[in-house]
C-alpha positions as CSV (number, residue, x, y, z in Angstrom):
1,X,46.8,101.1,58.5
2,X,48.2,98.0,60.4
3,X,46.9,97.0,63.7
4,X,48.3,98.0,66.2
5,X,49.9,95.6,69.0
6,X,47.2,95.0,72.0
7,X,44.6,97.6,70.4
8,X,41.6,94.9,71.4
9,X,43.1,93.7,74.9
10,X,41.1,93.8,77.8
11,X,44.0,93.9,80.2
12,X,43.8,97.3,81.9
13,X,46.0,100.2,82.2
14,X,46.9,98.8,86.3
15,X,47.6,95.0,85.1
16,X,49.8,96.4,82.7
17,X,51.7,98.5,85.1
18,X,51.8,95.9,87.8
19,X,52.9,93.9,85.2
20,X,55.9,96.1,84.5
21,X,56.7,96.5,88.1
22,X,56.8,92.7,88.2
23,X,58.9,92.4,85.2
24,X,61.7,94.3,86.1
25,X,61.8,93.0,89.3
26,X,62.5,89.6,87.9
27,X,65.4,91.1,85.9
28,X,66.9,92.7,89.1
29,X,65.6,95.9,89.5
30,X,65.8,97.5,92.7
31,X,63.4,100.5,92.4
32,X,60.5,101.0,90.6
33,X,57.9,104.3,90.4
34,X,54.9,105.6,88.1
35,X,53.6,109.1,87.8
36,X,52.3,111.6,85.4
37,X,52.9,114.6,84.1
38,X,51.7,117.3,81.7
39,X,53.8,118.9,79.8
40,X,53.5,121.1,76.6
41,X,49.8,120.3,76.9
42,X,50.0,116.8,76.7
43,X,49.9,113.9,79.5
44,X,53.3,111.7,80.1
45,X,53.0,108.6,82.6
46,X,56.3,108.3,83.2
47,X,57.8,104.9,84.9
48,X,61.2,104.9,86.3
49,X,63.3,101.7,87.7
50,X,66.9,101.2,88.7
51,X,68.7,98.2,87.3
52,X,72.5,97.2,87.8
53,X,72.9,101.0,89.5
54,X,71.2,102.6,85.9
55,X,68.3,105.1,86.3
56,X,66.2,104.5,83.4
57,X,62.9,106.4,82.7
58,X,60.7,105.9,80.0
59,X,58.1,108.5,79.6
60,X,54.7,107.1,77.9
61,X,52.7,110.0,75.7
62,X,49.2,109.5,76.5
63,X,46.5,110.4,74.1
64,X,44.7,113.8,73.5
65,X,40.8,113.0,75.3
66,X,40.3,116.0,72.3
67,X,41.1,113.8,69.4
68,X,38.8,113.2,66.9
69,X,39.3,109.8,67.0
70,X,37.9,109.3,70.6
71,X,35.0,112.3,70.0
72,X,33.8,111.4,66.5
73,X,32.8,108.2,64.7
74,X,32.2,107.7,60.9
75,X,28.7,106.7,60.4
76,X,29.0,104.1,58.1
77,X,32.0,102.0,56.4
78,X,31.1,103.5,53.1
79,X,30.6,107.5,54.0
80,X,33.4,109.7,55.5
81,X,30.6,111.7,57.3
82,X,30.8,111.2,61.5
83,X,28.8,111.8,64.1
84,X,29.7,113.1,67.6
85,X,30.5,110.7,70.1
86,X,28.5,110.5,73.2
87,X,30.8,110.8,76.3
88,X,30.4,107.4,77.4
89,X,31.3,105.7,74.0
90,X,34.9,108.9,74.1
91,X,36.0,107.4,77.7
92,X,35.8,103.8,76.2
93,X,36.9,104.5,73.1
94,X,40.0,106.8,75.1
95,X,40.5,104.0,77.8
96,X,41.2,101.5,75.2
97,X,43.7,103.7,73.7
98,X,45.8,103.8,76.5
99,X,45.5,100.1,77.9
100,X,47.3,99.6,74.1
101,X,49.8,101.8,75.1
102,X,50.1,100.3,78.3
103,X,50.5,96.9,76.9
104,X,53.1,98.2,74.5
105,X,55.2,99.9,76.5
106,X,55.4,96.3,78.5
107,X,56.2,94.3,75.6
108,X,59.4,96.8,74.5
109,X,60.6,96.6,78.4
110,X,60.8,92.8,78.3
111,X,61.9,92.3,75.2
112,X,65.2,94.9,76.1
113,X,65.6,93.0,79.5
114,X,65.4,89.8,77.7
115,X,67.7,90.9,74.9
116,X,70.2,91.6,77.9
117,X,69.7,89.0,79.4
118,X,70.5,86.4,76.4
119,X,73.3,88.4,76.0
120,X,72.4,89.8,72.4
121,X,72.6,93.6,73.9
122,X,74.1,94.8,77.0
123,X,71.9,96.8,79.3
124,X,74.2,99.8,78.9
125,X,73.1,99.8,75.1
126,X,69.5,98.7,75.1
127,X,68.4,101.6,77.7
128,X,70.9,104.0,76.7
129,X,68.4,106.7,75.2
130,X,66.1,106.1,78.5
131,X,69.3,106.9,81.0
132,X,68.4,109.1,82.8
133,X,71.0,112.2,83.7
134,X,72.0,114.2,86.9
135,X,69.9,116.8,84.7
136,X,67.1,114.9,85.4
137,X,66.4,114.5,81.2
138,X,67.1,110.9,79.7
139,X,70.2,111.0,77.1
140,X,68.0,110.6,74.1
141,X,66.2,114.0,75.5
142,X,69.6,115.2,75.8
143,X,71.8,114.3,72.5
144,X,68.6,114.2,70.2
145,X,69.3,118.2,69.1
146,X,72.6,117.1,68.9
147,X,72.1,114.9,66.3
148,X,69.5,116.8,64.5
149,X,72.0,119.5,64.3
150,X,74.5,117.5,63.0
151,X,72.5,116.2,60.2
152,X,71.5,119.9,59.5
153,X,74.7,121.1,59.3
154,X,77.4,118.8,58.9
155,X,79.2,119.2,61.2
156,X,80.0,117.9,64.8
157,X,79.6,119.9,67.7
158,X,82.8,120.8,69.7
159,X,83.1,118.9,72.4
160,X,85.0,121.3,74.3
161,X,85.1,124.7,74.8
162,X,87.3,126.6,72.5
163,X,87.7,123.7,70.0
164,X,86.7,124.0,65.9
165,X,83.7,121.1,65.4
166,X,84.7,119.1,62.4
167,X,82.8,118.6,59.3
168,X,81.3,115.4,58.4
169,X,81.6,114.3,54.5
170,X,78.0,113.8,53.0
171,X,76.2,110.1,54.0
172,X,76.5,109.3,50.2
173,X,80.1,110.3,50.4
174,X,81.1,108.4,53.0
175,X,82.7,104.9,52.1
176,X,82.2,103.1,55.7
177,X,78.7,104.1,55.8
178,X,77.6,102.7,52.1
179,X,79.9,99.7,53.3
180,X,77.9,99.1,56.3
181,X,74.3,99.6,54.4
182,X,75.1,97.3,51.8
183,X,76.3,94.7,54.8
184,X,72.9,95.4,56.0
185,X,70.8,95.2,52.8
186,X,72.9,92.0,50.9
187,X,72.0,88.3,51.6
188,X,74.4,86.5,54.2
């Protein structure tokens, strides 16, 4: 498995978020918050900010303290048998786990804000899936089903009441959309 971004920083989980805070800030955000949440047995920091009159929340899985890769360690490079962490070796082993998330959840903020800000995205586009809704869900929470759906089925939801959804023809079918991946895949 690769490593992953910031898995040996040192930085800790506050720097990171103060670092965030300070981030957006520079990019003209006028409101910033952090909390946490459980939900479905897992624990979400979630960070909000308002930029250009957007809401945009990201919510941040944490990990399971529970895993076996904070409670257990293999006792040797060359056995798959482990032995039980002690609980001082999980909360460092967990803590370091989530200072990486921390740091990664930085480095995809500013590189969106600077993507919008060199004017390769607009902000509209880059945080569209974080937007947050009256509902109080983000629109990737929201259409995600949607779109599931639609690959399941074929066909588009109505979008209004009373209304037939079309069909979609198949991917493979579809002219524009082998057009497009070839554009994609083939050498400039």
């Amino acid at each position: 498995m690769p490593a992953r971004y910031a898995e040996h920083t040192r930085v800790d989980s506050g720097a990171s978020r103060a670092e965030i805070e300070r981030t957006l800030v520079r990019y003209g955000a006028t409101a910033f918050q952090y909390g946490w949440e459980e939900r479905g047995g897992m624990t979400l920091a979630v960070l909000g900010f308002k930029v250009r009159g957007r809401v945009v929340k990201f919510s941040l899985p944490l990990p399971d303290r529970r895993d076996k890769q904070f409670t257990e360690v293999r006792v040797n490079q060359s056995s798959w048998a482990t032995r039980e962490r002690s609980p001082q070796q999980q909360e460092v082993v967990y803590e370091q786990a989530v200072k990486q998330r921390w740091r990664a959840l930085l480095l995809v903020i500013k590189a969106k804000l600077e993507a919008v800000a060199a004017g390769i995205v607009t902000l509209e586009s880059e945080f569209l899936s974080q937007t947050l809704l009256p509902s109080g869900e983000t629109i990737g929470e929201w259409v995600e089903p949607q779109v599931e759906q639609v690959y399941r089925t074929g066909g588009m939801p109505s979008l209004l009441p009373g209304t037939t959804p079309r069909t979609l023809p198949a991917p493979e079918a579809t002219s524009g959309h082998s057009e497009a991946v070839s554009r994609l895949t083939s050498p400039p």
